[in-house]
C-alpha positions as CSV (number, residue, x, y, z in Angstrom):
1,X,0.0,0.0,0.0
2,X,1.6,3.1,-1.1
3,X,-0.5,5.8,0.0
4,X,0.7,7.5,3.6
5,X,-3.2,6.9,4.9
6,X,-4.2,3.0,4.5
7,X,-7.3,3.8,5.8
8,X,-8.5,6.6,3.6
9,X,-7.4,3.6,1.0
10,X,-9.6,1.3,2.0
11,X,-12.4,3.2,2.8
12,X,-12.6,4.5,-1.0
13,X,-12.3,0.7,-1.9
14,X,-15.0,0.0,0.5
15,X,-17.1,2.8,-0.9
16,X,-16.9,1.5,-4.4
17,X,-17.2,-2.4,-3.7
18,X,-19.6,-2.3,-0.5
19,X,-22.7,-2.4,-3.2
20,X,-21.5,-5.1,-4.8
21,X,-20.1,-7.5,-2.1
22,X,-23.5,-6.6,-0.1
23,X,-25.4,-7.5,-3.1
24,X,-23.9,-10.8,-3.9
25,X,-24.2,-11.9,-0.3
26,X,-27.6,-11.0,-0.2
27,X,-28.2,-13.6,-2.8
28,X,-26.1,-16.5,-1.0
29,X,-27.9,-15.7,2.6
30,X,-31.0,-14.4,1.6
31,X,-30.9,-12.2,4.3
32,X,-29.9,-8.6,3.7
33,X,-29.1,-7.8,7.8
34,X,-26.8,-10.8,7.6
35,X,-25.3,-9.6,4.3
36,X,-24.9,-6.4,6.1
37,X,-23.0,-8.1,8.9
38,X,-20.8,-10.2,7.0
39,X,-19.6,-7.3,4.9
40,X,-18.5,-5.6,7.6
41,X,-16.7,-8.5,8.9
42,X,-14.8,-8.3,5.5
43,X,-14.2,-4.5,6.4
44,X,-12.2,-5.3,9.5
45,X,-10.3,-8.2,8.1
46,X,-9.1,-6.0,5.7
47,X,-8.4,-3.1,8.1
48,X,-6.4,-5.6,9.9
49,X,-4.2,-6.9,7.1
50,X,-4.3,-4.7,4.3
51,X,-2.0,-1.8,5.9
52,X,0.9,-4.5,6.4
53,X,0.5,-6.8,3.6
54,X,-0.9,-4.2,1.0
55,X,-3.9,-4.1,-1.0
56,X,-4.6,-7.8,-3.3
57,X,-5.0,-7.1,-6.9
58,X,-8.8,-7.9,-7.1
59,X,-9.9,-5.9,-3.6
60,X,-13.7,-6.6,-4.4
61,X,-13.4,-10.8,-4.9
62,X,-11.0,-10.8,-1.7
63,X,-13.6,-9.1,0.5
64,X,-16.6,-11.5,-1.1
65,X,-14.4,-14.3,-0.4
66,X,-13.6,-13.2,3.2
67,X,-17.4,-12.8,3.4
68,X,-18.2,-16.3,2.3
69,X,-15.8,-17.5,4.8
70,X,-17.8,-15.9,7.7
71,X,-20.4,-17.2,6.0
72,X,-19.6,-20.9,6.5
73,X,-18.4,-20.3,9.9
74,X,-21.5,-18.4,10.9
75,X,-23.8,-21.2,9.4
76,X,-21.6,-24.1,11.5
77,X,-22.5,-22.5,14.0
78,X,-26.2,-22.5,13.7
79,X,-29.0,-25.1,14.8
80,X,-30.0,-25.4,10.8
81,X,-26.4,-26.0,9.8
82,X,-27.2,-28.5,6.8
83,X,-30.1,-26.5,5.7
84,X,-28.7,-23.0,5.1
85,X,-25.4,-25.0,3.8
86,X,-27.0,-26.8,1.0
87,X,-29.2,-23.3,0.1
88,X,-25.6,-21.5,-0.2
89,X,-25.0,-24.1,-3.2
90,X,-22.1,-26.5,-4.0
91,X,-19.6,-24.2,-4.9
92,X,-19.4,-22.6,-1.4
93,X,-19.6,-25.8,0.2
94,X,-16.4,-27.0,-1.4
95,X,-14.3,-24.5,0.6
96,X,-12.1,-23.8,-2.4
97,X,-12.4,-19.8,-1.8
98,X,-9.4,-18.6,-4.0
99,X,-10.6,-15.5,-5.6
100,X,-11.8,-15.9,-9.1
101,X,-12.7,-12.3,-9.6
102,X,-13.2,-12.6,-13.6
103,X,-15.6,-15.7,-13.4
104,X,-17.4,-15.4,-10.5
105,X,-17.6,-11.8,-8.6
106,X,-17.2,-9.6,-11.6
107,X,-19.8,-11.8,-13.4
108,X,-22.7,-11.5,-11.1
109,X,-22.3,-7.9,-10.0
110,X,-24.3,-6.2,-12.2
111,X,-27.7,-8.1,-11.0
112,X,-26.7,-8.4,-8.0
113,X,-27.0,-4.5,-7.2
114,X,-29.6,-4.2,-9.4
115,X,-31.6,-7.4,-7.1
116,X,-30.5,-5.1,-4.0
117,X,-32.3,-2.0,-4.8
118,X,-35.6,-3.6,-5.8
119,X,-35.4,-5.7,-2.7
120,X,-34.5,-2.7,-0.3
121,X,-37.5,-0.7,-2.5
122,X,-40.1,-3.0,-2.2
123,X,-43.8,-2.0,-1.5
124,X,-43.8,-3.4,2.2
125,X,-41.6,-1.0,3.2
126,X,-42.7,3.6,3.3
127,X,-41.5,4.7,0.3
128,X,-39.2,7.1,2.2
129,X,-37.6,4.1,4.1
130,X,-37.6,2.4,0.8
131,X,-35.1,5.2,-0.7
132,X,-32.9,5.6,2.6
133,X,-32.4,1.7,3.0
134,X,-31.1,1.6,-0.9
135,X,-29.2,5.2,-0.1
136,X,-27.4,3.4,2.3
137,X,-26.7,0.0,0.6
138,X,-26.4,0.7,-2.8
139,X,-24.7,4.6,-2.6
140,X,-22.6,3.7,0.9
141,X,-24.1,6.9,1.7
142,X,-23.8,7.2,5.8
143,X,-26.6,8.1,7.8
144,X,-26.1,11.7,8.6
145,X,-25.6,12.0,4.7
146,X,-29.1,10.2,3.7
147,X,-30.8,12.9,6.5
148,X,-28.8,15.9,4.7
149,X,-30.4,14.5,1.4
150,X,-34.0,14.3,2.9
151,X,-33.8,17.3,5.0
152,X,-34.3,15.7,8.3
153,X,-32.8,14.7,11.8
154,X,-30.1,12.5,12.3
155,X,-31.9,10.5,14.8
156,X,-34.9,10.2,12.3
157,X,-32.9,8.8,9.8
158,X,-31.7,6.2,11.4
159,X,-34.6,5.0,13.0
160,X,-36.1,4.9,9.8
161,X,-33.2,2.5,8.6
162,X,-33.5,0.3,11.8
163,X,-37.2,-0.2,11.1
164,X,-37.1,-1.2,7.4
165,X,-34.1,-3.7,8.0
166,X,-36.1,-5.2,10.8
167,X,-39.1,-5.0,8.6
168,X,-37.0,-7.0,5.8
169,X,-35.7,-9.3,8.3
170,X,-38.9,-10.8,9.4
171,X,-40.4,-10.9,6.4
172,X,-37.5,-12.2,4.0
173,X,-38.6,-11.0,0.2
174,X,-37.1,-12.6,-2.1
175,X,-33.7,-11.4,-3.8
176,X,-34.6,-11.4,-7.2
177,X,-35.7,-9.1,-10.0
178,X,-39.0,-8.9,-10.1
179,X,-42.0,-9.9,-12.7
180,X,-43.4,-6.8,-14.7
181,X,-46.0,-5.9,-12.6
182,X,-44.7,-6.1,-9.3
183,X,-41.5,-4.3,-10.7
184,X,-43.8,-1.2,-11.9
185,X,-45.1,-0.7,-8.5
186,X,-41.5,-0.2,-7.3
187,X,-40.3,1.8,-10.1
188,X,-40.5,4.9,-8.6
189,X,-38.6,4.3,-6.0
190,X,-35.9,2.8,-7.7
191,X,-35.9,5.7,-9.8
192,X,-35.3,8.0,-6.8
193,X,-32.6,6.4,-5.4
194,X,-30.8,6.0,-8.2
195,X,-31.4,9.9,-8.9
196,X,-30.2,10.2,-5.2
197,X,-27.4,8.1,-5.6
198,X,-26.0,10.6,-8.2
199,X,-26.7,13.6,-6.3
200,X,-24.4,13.1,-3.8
201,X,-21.8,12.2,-6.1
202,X,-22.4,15.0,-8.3
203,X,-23.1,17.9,-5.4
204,X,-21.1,16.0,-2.1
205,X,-23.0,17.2,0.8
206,X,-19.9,16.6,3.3
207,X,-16.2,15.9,3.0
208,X,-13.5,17.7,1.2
209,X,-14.3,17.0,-2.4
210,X,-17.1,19.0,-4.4
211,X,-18.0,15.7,-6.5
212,X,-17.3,12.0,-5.6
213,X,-17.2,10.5,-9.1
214,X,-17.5,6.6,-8.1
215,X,-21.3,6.9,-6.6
216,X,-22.0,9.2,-10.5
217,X,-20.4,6.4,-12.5
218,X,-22.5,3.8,-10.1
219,X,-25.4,5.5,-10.2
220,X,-25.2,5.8,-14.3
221,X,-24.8,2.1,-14.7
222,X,-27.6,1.5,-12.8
223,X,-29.8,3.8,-14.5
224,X,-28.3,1.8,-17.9
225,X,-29.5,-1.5,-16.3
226,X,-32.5,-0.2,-15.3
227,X,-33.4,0.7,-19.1
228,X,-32.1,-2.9,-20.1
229,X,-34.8,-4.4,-17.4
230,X,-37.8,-1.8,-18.5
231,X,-37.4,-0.5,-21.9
232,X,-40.7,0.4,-22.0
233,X,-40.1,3.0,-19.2
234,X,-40.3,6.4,-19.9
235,X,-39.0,7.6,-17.1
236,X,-36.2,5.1,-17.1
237,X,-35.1,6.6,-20.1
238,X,-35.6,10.2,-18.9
239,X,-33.2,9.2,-15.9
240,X,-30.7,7.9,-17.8
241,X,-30.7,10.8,-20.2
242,X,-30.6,13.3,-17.1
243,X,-27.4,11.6,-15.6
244,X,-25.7,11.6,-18.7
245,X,-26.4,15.3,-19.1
246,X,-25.7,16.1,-15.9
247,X,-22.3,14.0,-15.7
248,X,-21.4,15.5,-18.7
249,X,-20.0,18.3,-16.9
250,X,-18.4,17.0,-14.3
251,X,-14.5,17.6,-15.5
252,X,-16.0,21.2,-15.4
253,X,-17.0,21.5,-12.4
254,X,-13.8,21.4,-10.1
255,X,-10.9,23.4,-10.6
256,X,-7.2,22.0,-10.8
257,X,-7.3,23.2,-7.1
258,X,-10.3,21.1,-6.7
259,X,-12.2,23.7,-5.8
260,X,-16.1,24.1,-7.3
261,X,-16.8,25.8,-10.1
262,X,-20.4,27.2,-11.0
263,X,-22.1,26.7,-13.8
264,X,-21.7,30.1,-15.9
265,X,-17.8,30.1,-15.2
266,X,-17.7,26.6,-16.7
267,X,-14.9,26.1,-19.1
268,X,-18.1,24.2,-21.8
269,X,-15.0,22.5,-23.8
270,X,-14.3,20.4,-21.0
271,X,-17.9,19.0,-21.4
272,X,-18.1,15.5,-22.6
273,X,-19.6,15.9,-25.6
274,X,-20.0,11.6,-26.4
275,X,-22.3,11.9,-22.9
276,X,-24.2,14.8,-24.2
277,X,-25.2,12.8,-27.5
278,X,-26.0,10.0,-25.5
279,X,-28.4,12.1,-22.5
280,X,-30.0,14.0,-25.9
281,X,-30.9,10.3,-27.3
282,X,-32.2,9.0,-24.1
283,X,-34.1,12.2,-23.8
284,X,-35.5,11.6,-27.2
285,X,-36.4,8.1,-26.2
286,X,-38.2,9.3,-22.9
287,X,-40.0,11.4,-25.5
288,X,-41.3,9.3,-28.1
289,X,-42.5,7.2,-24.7
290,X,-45.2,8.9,-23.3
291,X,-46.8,12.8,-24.1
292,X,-46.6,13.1,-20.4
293,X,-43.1,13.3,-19.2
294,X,-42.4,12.5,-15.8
295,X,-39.8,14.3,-12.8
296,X,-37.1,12.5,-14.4
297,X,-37.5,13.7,-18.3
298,X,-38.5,16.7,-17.2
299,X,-35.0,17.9,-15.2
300,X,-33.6,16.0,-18.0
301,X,-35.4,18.4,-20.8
302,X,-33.6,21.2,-18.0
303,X,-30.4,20.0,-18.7
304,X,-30.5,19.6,-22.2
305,X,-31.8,23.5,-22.3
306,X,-28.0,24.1,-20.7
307,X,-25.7,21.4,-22.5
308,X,-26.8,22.9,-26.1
309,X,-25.8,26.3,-24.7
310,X,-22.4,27.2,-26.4
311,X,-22.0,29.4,-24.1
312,X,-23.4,31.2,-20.7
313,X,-25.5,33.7,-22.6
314,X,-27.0,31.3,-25.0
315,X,-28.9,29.3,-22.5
316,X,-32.8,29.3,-23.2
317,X,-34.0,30.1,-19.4
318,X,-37.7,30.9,-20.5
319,X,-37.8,27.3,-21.8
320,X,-36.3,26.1,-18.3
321,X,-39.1,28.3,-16.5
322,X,-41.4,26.7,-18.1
323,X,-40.1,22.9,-17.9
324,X,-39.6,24.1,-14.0
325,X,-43.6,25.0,-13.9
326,X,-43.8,21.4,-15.2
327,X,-42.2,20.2,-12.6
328,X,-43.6,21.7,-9.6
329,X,-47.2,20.9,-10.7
330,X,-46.0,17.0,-10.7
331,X,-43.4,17.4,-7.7
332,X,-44.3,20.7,-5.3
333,X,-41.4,20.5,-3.3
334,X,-39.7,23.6,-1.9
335,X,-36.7,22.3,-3.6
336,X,-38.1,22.7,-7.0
337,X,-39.7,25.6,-6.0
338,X,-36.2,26.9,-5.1
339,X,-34.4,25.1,-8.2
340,X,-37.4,27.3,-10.5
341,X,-36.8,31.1,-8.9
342,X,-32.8,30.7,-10.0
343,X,-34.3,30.0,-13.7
344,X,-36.6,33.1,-12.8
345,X,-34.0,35.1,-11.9
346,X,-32.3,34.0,-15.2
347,X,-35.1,34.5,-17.4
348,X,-36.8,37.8,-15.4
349,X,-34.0,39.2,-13.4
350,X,-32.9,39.1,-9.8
351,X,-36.0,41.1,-8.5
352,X,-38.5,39.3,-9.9
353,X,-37.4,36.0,-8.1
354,X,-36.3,37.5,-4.6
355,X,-39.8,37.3,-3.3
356,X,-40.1,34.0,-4.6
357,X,-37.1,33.0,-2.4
358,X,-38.0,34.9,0.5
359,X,-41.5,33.2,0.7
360,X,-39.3,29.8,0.5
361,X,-37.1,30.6,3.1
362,X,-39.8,30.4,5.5
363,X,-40.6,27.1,4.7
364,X,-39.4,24.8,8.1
365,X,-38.5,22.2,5.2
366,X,-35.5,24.5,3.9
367,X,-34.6,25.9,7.5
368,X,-31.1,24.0,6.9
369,X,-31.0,24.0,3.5
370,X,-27.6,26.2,2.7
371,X,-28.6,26.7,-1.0
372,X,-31.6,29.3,0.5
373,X,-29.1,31.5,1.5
374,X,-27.0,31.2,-1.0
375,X,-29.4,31.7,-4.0
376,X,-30.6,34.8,-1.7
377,X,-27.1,36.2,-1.6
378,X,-26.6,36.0,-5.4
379,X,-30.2,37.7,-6.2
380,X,-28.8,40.4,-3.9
381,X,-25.5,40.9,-5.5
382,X,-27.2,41.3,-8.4
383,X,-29.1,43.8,-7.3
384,X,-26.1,45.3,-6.0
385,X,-26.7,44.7,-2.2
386,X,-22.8,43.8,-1.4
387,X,-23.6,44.3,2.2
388,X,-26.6,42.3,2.3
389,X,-25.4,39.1,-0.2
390,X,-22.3,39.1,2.1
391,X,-24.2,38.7,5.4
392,X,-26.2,35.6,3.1
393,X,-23.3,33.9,1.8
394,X,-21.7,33.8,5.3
395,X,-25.0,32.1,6.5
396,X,-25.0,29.8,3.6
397,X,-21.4,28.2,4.5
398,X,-22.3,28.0,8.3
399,X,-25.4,25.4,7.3
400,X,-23.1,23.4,4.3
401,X,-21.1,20.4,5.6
402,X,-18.8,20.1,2.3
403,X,-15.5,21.8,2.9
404,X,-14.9,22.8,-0.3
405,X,-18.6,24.5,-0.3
406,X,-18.2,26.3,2.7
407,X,-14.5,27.7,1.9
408,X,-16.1,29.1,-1.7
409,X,-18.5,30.5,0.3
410,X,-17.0,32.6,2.7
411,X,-14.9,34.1,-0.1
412,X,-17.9,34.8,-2.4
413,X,-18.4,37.0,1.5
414,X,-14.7,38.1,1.8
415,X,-15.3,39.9,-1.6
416,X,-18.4,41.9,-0.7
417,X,-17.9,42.9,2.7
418,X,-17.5,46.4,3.1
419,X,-13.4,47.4,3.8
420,X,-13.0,47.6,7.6
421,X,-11.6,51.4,8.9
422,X,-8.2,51.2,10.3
423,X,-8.5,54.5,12.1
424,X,-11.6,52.7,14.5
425,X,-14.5,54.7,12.8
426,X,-16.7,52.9,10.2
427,X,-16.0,52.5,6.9
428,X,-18.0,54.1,3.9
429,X,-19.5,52.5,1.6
């Protein structure tokens, strides 16, 4: 292991292969908790061995096989022993556990997550348990990150997450994909999560990196095997288009410094113009689906407005009002609400969406939500209250939990405060 931090090694190994390992033992025990367990078992064998003997050449088949080896002991040690051990299947029983990454792990991956988020969405479960249980399996998103996403408590969170792996537990689905019309009633959720899932890698709402590529690229394969499964989705389709669109731009979106960079100082040659072509086809697809696009198509007709903008000025923000109207009347969340002043503010000017924002900033759903503030703050420097837009973009890093958020912030501030005096009186503006 070369790096001087093992730990920071394996936990972005963890992050990447923690999906898939939890999947594939989820189909071997049947039992997601148990998968859960065993994982982690995996996790501190590894933490244990990996800083002094390095990292093996296939990380992800060396933590499955680890797994199954907990596995077998764990099942030895039961009361139903010859049961469970003839439901794992031959080749476990064996014992012969050297890691065939390219014939066995790698091979099964791909369903295997795909089994794990309609089994952690399925209808017995809320629908807003549904989306934090598959947050947490399928994105490795932690707890505190799944609350920042839905605007909640901590504590709420994870009682949520206790509750729905208990709920699983007793009443064992099975791991599978399922027939059509069971699969349609969890479609939504899967779509949500997914969505989620790329959120957080494309806006990180904690750590020291603006974008954490691994849980975008995941996220987009999923939303690719999702469209293989239901082809007939629209709104499969429409996600898949917006993901594309969206990661289009993410070489553009960090500096070298990796530091964020906002949308209208984008360097647009660094946008990937083969993803582009491919979110404009799947957006195309969406559309020839249904004449009533869904949340999904929708942001993805958004983003299309902006990735055939050459440039800054180019950008068709009536269209995007409108799309945004579209939206809300399907999904009236504050966030859209939020998400559709900015494009009124584009389209209108700054004045027109300040009361638009001001009304949303009361709402107790957005009392934590940095992005208030800071859309208030940029409405007021356009307007060309320094003073005020400073005070907002202080308030706006004090809420964010992402360093490299917060650090942007308080400079956007550093550049508007008023000059301090150095004689002790005020200084004029």
């Amino acid at each position: 292991m070369t790096t001087a931090d093992p730990h920071a090694t394996i936990d972005a190994i963890w992050r990447t292969e923690a999906p898939k390992i939890i999947g594939g033992l989820t189909r071997l025990v049947r039992d997601l908790a148990t998968a859960e367990d065993l994982a982690h078992d995996a996790l501190v064998a590894a933490l244990e061995q990996w800083p002094s003997e390095g990292v093996p050449a296939k990380p992800g088949a060396w933590l499955m096989a680890t797994a199954k080896h907990r596995a077998i002991d764990r099942i030895r040690r039961s009361a139903t022993f010859a049961r469970k051990l003839e439901a794992l299947g031959a080749e476990i029983a064996t014992g012969a556990w050297t890691p065939r990454p390219d014939d066995v792990f790698d091979d099964m991956v791909q369903d295997d997550v795909l089994r794990l988020v309609f089994m952690a969405c399925h209808p017995m479960l809320a629908a807003d348990a549904r989306v934090a249980l598959t947050l947490r399996f399928v994105g490795g998103l932690t707890t505190a990150e799944i609350a920042r996403a839905y605007l909640v408590p901590e504590a709420t969170m994870a009682q949520r997450l206790v509750r729905a792996k208990k709920r699983l537990a007793r009443e064992r689905p099975p791991f599978e994909l399922p027939a059509a019309p069971e699969r349609q009633a969890r479609m939504a959720s899967v779509l949500d999560v997914i969505y989620l899932v790329f959120n957080e890698g494309y806006a990180a709402t904690s750590g020291g990196h603006v974008v954490r590529r691994g849980l975008c690229d995941e996220a987009r394969r999923l939303a690719r095997l999702l469209v293989e499964v239901a082809p007939a989705e629209a709104e499969a389709h429409g996600l898949a288009a917006l993901l594309d669109l969206q990661a289009s731009r993410l070489d553009a979106r960090v500096d070298a410094d990796g530091a964020p960079v906002l949308l209208p100082a984008q360097d647009r040659t660094r946008w990937d113009a083969a993803l582009i072509r491919a979110g404009l086809a799947s957006l195309d697809a969406a559309r020839h689906l249904t004449d009533r696009p869904g949340v999904y198509t929708l942001q993805a007709a958004i983003a299309a407005c902006h990735a055939r903008a050459a440039t800054p000025a180019d950008t068709d923000w009536a269209a995007i009002v409108i799309h945004y109207a579209a939206l809300f009347a399907l999904d009236p969340s504050p966030v859209v609400a939020l998400n559709g002043a900015v494009a009124v503010g584009m389209a209108e000017g700054p004045a027109a969406a300040l009361p638009i924002v001001d009304a949303l900033a009361a709402d107790p759903a957005l009392r934590g939500y940095h992005y208030v503030p800071a859309v208030r703050a940029d409405l007021l420097r356009r307007l060309g209250c320094a003073a005020e837009a400073a005070a907002e973009f202080t308030r706006a890093a004090a809420l964010t939990a992402n360093e490299r958020e917060r650090a942007q912030l308080l400079a956007e501030a550093a550049r508007l405060a008023p000059p301090r005096a150095t004689d002790g009186s005020a200084a004029t503006s």
